[in-house]
mmCIF file of the C-alpha atoms, coordinates in Angstrom:
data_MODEL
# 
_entry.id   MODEL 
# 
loop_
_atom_site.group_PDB 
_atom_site.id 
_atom_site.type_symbol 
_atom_site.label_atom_id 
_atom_site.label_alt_id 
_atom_site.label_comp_id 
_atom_site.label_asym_id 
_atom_site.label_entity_id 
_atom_site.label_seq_id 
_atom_site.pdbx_PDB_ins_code 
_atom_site.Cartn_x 
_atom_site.Cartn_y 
_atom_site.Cartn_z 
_atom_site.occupancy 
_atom_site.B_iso_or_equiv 
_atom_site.pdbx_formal_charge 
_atom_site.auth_seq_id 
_atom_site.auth_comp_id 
_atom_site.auth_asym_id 
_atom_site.auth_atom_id 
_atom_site.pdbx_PDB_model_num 
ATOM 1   C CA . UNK A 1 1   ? 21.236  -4.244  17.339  1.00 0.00 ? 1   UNK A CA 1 
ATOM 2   C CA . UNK A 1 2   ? 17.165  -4.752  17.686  1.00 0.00 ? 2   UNK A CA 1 
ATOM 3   C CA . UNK A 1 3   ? 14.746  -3.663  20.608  1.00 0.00 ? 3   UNK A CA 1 
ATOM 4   C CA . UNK A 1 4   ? 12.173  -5.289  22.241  1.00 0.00 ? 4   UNK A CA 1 
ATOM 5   C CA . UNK A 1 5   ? 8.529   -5.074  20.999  1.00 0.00 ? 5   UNK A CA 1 
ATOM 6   C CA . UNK A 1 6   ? 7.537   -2.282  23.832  1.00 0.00 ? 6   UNK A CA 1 
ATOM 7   C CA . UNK A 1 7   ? 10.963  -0.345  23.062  1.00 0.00 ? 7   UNK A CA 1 
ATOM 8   C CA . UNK A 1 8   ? 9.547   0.183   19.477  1.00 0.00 ? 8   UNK A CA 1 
ATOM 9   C CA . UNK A 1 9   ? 6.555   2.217   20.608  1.00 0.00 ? 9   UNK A CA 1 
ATOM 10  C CA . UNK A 1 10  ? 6.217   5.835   19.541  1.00 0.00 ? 10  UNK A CA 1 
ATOM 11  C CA . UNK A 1 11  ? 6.174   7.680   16.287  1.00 0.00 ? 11  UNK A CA 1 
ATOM 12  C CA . UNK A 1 12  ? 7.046   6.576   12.768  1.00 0.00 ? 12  UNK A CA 1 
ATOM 13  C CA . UNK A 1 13  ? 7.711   7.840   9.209   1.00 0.00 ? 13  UNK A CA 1 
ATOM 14  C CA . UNK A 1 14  ? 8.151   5.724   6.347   1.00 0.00 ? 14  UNK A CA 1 
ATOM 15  C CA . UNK A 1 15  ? 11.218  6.002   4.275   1.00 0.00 ? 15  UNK A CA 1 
ATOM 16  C CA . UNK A 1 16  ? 10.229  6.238   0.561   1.00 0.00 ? 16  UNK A CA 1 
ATOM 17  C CA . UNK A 1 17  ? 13.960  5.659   -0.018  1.00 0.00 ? 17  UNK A CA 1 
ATOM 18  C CA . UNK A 1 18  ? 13.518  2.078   1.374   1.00 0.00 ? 18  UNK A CA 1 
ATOM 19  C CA . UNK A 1 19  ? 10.227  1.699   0.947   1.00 0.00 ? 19  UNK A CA 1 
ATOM 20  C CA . UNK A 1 20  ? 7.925   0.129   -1.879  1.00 0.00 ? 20  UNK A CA 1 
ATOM 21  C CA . UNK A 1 21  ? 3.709   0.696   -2.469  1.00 0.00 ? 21  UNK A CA 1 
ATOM 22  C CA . UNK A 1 22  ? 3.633   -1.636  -5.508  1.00 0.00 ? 22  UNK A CA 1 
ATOM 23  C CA . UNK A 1 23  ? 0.424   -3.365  -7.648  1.00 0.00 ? 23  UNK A CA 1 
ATOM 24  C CA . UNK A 1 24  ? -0.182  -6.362  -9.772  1.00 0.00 ? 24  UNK A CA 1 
ATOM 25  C CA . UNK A 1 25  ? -2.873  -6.546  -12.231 1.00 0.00 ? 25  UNK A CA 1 
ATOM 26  C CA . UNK A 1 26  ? -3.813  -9.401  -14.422 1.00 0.00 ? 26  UNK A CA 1 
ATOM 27  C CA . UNK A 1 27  ? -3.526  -8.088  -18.540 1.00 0.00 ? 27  UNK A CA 1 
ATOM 28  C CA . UNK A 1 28  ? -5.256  -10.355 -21.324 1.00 0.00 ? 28  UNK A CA 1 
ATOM 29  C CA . UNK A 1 29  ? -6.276  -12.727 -18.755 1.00 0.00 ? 29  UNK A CA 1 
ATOM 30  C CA . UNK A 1 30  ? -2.791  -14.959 -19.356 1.00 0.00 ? 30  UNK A CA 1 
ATOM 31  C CA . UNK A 1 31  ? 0.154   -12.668 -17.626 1.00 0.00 ? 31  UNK A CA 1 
ATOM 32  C CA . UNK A 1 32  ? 0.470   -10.008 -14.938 1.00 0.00 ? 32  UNK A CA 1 
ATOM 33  C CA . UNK A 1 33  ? 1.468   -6.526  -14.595 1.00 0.00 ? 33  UNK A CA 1 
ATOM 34  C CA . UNK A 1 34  ? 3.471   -5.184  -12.186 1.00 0.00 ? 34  UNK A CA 1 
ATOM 35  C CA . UNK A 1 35  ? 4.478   -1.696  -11.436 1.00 0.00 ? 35  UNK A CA 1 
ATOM 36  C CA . UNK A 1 36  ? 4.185   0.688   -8.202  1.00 0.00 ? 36  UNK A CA 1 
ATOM 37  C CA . UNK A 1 37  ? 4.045   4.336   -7.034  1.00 0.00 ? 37  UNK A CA 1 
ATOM 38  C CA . UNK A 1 38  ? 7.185   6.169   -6.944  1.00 0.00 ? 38  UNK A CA 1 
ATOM 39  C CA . UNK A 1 39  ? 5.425   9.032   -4.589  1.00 0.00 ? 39  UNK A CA 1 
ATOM 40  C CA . UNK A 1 40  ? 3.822   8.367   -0.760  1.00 0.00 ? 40  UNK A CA 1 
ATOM 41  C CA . UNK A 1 41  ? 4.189   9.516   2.332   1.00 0.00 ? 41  UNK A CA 1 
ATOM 42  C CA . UNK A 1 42  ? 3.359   7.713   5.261   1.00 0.00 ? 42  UNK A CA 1 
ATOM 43  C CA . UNK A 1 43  ? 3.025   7.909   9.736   1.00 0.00 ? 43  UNK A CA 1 
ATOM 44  C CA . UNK A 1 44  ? 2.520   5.339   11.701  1.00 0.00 ? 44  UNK A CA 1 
ATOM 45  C CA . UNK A 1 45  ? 2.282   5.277   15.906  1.00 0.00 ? 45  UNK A CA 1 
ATOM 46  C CA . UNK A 1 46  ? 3.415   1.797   17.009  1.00 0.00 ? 46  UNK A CA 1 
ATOM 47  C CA . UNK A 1 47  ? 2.393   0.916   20.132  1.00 0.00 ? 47  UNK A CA 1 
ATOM 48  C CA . UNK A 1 48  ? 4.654   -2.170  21.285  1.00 0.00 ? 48  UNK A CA 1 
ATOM 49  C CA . UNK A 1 49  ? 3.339   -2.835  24.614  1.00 0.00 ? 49  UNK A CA 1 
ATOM 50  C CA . UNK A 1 50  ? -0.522  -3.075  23.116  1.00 0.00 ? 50  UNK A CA 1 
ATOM 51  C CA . UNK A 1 51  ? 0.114   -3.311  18.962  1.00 0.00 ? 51  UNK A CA 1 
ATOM 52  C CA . UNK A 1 52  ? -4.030  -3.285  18.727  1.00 0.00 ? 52  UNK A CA 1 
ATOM 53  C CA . UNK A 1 53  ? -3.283  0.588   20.218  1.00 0.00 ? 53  UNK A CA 1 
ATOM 54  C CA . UNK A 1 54  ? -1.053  1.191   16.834  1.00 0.00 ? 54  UNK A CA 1 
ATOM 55  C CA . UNK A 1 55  ? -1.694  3.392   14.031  1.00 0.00 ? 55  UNK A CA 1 
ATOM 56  C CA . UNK A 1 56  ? -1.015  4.294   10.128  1.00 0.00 ? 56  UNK A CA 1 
ATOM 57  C CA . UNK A 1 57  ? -1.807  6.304   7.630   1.00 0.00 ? 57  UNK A CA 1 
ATOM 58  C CA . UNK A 1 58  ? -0.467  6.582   3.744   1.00 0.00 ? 58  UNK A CA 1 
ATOM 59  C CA . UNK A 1 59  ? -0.875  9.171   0.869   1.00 0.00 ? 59  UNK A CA 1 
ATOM 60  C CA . UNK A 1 60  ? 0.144   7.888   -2.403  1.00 0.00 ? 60  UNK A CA 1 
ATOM 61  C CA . UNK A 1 61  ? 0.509   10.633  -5.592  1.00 0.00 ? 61  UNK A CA 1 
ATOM 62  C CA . UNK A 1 62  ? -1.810  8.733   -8.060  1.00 0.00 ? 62  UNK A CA 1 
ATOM 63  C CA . UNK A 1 63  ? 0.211   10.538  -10.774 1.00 0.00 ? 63  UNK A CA 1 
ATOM 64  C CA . UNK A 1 64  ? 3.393   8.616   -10.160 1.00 0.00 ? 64  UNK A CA 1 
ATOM 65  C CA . UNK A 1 65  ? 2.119   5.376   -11.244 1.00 0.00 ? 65  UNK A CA 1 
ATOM 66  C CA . UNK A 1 66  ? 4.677   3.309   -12.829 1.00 0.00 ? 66  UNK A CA 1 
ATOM 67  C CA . UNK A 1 67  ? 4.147   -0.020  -14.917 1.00 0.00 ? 67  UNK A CA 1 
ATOM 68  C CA . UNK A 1 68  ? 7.518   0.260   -16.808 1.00 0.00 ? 68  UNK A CA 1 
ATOM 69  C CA . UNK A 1 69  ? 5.530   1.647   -19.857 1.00 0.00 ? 69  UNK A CA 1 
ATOM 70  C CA . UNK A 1 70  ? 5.277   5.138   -20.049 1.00 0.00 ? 70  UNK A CA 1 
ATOM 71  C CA . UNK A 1 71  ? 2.168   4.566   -22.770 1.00 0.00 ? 71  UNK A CA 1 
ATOM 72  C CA . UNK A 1 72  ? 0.154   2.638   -20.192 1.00 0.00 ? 72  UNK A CA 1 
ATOM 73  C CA . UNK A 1 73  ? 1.083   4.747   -17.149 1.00 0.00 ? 73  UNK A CA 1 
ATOM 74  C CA . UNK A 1 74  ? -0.501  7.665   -19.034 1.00 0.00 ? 74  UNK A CA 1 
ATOM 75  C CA . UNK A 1 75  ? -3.651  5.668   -19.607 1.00 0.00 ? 75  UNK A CA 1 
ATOM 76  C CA . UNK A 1 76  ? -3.947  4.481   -15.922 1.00 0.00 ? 76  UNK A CA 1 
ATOM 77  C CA . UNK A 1 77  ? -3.400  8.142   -14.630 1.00 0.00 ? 77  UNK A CA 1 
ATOM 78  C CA . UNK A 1 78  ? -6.842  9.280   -16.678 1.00 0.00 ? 78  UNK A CA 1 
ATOM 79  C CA . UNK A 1 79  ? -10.202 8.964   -16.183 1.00 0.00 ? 79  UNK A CA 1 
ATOM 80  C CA . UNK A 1 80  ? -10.437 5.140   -17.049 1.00 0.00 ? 80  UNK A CA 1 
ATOM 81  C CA . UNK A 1 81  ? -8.390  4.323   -13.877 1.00 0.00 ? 81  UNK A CA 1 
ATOM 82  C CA . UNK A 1 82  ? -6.895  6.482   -11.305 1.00 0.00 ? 82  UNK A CA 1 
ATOM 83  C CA . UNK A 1 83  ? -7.882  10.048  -12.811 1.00 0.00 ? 83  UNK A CA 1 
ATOM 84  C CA . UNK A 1 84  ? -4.879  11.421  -11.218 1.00 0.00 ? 84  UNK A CA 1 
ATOM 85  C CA . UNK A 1 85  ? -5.856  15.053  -12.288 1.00 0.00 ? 85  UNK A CA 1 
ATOM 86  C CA . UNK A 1 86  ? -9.130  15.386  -10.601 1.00 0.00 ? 86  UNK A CA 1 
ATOM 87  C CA . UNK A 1 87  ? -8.244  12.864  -7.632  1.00 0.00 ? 87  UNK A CA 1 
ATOM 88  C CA . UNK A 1 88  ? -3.974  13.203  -7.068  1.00 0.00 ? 88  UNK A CA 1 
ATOM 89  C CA . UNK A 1 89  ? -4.269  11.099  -3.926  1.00 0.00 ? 89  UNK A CA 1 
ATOM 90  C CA . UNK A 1 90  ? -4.702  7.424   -2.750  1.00 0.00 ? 90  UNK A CA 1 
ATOM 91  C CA . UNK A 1 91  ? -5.579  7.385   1.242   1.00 0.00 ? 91  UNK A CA 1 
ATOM 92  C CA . UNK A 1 92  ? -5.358  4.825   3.493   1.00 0.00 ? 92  UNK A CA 1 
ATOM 93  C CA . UNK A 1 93  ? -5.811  5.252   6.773   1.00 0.00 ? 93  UNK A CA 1 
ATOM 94  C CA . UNK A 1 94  ? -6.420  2.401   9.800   1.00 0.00 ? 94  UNK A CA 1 
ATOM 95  C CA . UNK A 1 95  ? -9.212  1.618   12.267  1.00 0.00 ? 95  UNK A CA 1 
ATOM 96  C CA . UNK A 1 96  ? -8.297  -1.269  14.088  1.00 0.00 ? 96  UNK A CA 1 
ATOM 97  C CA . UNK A 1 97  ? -4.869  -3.538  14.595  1.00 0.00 ? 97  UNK A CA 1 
ATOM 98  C CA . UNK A 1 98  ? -5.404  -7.238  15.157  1.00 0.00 ? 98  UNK A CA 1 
ATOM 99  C CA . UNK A 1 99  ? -2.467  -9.105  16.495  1.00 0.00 ? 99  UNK A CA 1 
ATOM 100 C CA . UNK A 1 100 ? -3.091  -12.660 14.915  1.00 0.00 ? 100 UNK A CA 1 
ATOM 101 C CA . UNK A 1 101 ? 0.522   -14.347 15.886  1.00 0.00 ? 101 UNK A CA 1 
ATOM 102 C CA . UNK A 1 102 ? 3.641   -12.465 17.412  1.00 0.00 ? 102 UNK A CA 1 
ATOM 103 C CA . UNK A 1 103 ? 4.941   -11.513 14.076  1.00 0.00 ? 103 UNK A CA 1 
ATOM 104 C CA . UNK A 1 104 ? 1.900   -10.799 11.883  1.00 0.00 ? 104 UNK A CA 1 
ATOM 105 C CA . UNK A 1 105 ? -0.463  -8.042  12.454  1.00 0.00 ? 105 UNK A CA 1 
ATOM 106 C CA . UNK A 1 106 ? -4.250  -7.831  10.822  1.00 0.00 ? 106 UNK A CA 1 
ATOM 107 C CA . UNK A 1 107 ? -4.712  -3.863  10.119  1.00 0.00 ? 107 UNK A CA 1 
ATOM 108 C CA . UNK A 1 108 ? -8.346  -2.698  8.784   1.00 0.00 ? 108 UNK A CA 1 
ATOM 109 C CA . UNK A 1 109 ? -8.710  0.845   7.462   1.00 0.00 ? 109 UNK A CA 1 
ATOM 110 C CA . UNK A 1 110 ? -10.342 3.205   4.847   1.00 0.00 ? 110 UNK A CA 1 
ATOM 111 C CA . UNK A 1 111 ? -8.779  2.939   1.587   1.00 0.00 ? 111 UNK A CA 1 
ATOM 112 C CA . UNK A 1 112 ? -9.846  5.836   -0.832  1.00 0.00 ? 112 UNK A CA 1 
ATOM 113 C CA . UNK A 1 113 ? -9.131  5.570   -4.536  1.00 0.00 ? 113 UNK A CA 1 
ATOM 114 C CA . UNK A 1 114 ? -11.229 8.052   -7.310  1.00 0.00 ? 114 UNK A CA 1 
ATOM 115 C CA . UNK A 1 115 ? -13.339 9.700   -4.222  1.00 0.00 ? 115 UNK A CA 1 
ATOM 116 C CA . UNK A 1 116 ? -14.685 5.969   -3.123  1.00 0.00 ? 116 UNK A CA 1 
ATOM 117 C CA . UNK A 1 117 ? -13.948 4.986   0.439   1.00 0.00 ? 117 UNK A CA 1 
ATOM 118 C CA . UNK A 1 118 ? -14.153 1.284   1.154   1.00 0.00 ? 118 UNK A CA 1 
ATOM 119 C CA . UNK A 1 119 ? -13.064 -0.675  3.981   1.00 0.00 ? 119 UNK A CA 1 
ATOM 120 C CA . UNK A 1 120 ? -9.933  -2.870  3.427   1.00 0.00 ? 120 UNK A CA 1 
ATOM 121 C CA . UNK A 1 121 ? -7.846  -5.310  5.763   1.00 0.00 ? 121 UNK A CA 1 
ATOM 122 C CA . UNK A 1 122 ? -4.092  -5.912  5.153   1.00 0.00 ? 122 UNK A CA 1 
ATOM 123 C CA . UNK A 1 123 ? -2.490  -8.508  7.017   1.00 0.00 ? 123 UNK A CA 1 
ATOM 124 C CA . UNK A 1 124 ? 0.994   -7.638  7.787   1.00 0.00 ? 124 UNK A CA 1 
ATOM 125 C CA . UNK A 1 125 ? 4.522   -9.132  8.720   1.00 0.00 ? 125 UNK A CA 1 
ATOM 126 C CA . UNK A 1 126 ? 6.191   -7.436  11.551  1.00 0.00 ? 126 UNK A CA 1 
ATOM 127 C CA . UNK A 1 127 ? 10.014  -8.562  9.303   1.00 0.00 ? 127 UNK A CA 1 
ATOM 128 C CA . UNK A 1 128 ? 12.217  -6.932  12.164  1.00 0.00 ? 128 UNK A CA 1 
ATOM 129 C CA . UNK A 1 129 ? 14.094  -3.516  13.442  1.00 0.00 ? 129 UNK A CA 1 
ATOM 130 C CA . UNK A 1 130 ? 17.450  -2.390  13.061  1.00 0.00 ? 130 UNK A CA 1 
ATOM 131 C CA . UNK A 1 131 ? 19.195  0.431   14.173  1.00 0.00 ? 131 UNK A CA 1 
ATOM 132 C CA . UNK A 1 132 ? 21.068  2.348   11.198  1.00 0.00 ? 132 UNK A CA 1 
ATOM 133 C CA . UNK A 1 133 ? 24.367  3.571   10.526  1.00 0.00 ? 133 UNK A CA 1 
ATOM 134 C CA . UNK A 1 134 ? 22.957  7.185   11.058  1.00 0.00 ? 134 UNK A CA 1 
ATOM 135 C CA . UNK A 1 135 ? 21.493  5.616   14.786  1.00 0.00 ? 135 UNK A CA 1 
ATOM 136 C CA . UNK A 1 136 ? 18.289  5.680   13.146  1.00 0.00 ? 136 UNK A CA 1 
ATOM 137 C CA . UNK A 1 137 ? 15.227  2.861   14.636  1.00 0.00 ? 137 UNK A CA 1 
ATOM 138 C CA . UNK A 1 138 ? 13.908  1.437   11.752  1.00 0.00 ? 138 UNK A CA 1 
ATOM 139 C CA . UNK A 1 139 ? 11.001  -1.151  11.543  1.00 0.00 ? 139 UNK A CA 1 
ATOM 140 C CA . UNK A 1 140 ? 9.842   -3.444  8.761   1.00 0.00 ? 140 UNK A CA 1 
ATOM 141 C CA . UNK A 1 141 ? 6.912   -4.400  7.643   1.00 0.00 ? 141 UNK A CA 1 
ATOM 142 C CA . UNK A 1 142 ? 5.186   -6.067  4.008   1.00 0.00 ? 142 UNK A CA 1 
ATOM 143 C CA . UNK A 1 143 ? 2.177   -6.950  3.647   1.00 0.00 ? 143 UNK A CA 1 
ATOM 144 C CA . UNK A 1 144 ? -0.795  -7.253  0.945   1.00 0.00 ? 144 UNK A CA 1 
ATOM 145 C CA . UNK A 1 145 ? -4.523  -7.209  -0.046  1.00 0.00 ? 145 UNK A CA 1 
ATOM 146 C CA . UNK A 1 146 ? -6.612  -7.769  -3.089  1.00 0.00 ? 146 UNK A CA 1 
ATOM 147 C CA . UNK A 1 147 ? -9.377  -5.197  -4.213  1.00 0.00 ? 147 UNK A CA 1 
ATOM 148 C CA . UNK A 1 148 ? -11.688 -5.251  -6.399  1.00 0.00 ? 148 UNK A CA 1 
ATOM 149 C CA . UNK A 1 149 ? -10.777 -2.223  -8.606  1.00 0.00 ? 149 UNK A CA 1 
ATOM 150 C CA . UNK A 1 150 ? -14.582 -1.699  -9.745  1.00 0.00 ? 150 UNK A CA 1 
ATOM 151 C CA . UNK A 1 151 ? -16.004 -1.168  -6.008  1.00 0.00 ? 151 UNK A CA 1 
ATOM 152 C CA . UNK A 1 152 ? -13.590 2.125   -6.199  1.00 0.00 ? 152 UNK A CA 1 
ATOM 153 C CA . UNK A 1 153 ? -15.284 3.154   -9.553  1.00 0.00 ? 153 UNK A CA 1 
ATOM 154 C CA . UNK A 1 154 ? -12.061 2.258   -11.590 1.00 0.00 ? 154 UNK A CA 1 
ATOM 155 C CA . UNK A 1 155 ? -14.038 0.313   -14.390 1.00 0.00 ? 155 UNK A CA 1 
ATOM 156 C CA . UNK A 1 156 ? -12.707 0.431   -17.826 1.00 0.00 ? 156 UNK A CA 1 
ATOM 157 C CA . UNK A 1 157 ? -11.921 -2.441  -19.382 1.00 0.00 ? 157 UNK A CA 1 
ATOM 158 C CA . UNK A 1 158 ? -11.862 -3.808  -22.936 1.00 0.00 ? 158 UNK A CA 1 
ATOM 159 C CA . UNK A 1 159 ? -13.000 -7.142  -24.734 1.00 0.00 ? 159 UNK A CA 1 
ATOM 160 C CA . UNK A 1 160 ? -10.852 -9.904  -26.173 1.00 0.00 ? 160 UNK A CA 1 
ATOM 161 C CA . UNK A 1 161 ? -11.769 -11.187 -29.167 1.00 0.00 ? 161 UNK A CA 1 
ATOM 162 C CA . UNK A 1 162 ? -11.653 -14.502 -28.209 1.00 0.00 ? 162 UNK A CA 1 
ATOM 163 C CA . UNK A 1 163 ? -13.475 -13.724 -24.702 1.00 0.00 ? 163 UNK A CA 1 
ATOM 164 C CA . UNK A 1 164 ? -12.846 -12.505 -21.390 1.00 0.00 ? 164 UNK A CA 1 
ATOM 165 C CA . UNK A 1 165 ? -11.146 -8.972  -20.706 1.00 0.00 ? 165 UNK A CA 1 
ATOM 166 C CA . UNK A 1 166 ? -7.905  -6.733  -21.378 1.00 0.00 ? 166 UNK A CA 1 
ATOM 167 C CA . UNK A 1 167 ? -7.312  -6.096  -17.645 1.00 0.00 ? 167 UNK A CA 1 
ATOM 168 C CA . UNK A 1 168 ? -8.835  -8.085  -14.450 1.00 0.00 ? 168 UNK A CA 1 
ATOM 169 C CA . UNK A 1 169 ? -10.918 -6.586  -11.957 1.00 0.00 ? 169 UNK A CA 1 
ATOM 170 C CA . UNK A 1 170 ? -8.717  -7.818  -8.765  1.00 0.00 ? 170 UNK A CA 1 
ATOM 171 C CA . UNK A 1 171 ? -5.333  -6.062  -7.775  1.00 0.00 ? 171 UNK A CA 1 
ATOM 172 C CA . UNK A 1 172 ? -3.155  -7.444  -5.679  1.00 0.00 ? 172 UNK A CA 1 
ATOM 173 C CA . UNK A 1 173 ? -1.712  -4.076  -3.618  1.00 0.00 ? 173 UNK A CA 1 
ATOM 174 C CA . UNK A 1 174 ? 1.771   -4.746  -2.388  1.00 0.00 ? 174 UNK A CA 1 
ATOM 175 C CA . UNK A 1 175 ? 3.709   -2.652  1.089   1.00 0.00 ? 175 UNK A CA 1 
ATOM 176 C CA . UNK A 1 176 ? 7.202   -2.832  1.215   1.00 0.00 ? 176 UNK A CA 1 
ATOM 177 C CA . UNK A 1 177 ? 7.490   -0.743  4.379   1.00 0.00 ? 177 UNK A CA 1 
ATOM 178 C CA . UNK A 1 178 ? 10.693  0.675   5.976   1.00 0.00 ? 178 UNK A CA 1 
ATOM 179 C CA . UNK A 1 179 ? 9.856   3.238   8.804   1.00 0.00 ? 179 UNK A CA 1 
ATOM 180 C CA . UNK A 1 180 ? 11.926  5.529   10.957  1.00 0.00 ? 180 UNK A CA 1 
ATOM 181 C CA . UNK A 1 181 ? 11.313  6.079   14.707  1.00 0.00 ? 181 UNK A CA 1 
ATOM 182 C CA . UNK A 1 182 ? 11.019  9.650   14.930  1.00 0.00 ? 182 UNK A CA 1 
ATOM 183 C CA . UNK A 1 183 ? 12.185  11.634  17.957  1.00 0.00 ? 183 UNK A CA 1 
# 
């Protein structure tokens, strides 16, 4: 069974369980790297009668950083990347909602990596709701943006020998978003 669009409105928390906050990161400059974050939490108020009225916000554990390499996931938790000791969390939280067609939403807000705050815009896909076996509302949503990794102060990098770099400057952040109405 699915609601309408103004029966969704109220308060949300995502489900890590069904959830996904992943990355992909060009290595060598001839394949990508993919991983994600095993640790977030996330709220969001949906507002289905006026969606530009909506809210999020997410907290991802920089420490739980997984590329499928234990080697490299201890080098991007240091100081040359995320510095997960000195700076455990990843923040974003929204400003604005733009509605741009009935199923995809535009959703600007302050993404904070290593202490640097920079404005960001995700465009989403509204994918649907569902009511659960447990009579749980849930709502889907994925969506994606590219950063620049060095305008967060995430810089290191490494030269080929035969040119070019070990690891691109873009990322390519990745929401795989299951959230539960609450109340």
């Amino acid at each position: 069974m699915t609601v309408s669009l103004p029966e969704l409105t109220g308060d949300y928390v995502l489900d890590p369980a069904h959830s996904r906050i992943g990355f992909v990161a060009r290595h060598a400059m001839v394949t990508k790297v993919r991983g994600s974050f095993g640790q977030f939490e996330g709220t969001a108020h949906l507002d289905g009668a006026d969606p530009t009225r909506s809210s999020g916000q997410v907290v991802i554990k920089a420490e739980s950083i997984d590329s499928g390499v234990e080697q490299r996931d201890q080098h991007l938790r240091t100081n040359d990347f995320l510095d997960a000791p000195n700076f455990p969390d990843i923040t974003f939280r929204s400003t604005s909602v733009e509605v741009v067609s009935e199923t995809d939403y535009r959703v600007t807000g302050d993404l904070t990596i290593k202490d640097t705050t920079r404005p960001v815009t995700i465009d989403f896909e509204y994918t649907g709701n569902a009511v659960d076996p447990y009579g749980n509302l849930r709502v889907g949503l994925e969506g994606s943006v590219t950063i620049s990794r060095k305008d967060f102060g995430v810089t290191w990098n490494a030269a080929l020998e035969g040119g070019g770099v070990l690891v691109g400057d873009k990322v390519v952040l990745e929401f795989d978003i299951s959230a539960i109405k609450q109340g």
